[in-house]
N, C-alpha and C positions, 0 to 999 in steps of 0.2 A: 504494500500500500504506500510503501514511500511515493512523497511528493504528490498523491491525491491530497484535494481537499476536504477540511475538516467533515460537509455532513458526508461525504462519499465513505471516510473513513467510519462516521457513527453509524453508516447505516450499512455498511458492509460487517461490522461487530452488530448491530439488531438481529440481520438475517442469521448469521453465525452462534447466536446468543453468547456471545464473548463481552467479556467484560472487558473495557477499552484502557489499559495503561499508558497514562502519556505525561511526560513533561511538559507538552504544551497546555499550558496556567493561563496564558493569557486569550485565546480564543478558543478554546471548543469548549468551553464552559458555557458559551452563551448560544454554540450550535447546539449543544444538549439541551438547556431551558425551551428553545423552539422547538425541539422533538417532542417534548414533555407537554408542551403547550399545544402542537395539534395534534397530541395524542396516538403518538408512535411511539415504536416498543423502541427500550433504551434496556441491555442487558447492565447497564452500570457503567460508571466513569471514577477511575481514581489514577487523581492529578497529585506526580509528586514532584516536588520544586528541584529543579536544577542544584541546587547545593547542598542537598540532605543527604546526608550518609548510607551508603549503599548497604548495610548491615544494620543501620534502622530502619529502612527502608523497607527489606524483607522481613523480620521479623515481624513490621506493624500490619505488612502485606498477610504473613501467615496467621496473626491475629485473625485479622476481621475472615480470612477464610476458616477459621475453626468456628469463629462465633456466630458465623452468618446461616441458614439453611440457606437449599437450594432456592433461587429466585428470589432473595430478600435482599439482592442488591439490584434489583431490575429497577429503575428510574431513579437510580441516585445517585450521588457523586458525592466522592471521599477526598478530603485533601492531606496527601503525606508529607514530612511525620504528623503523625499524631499528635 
């Protein structure tokens, strides 16, 4: 998906039901709230900031997959660290 645009890339994780990882913070957060807004599936977005440590990073990652059931991150978006 490199170098596709932001809804291309959301809506190719919707069809996939894949949860979307990305350091991009500052625009696909708001192609998300439009997905959300007319009411397309969004399997989840967790935005983690370019300078956060790559081993808090997974650990926070593996968190919220232990604590999450399936589909309880569908329309939401996580910003890491925690």
């Amino acid at each position: 998906m490199l170098g596709e645009d932001d809804p291309t890339v959301l809506e190719w994780a919707a069809q996939e039901g894949r949860v979307l990882v990305t350091h991009d913070v500052t625009t696909i957060t708001r192609y998300a709230y439009e997905r959300l807004e007319l009411g397309q599936s969004m399997a989840g977005v967790i935005e983690v900031t370019s300078d956060a440590a790559v081993g808090r990073v997974i650990e926070d990652i593996l968190l919220i997959l232990v604590c999450c059931l399936e589909g309880e991150l569908d329309g939401q978006i996580y910003y890491l660290p925690l």
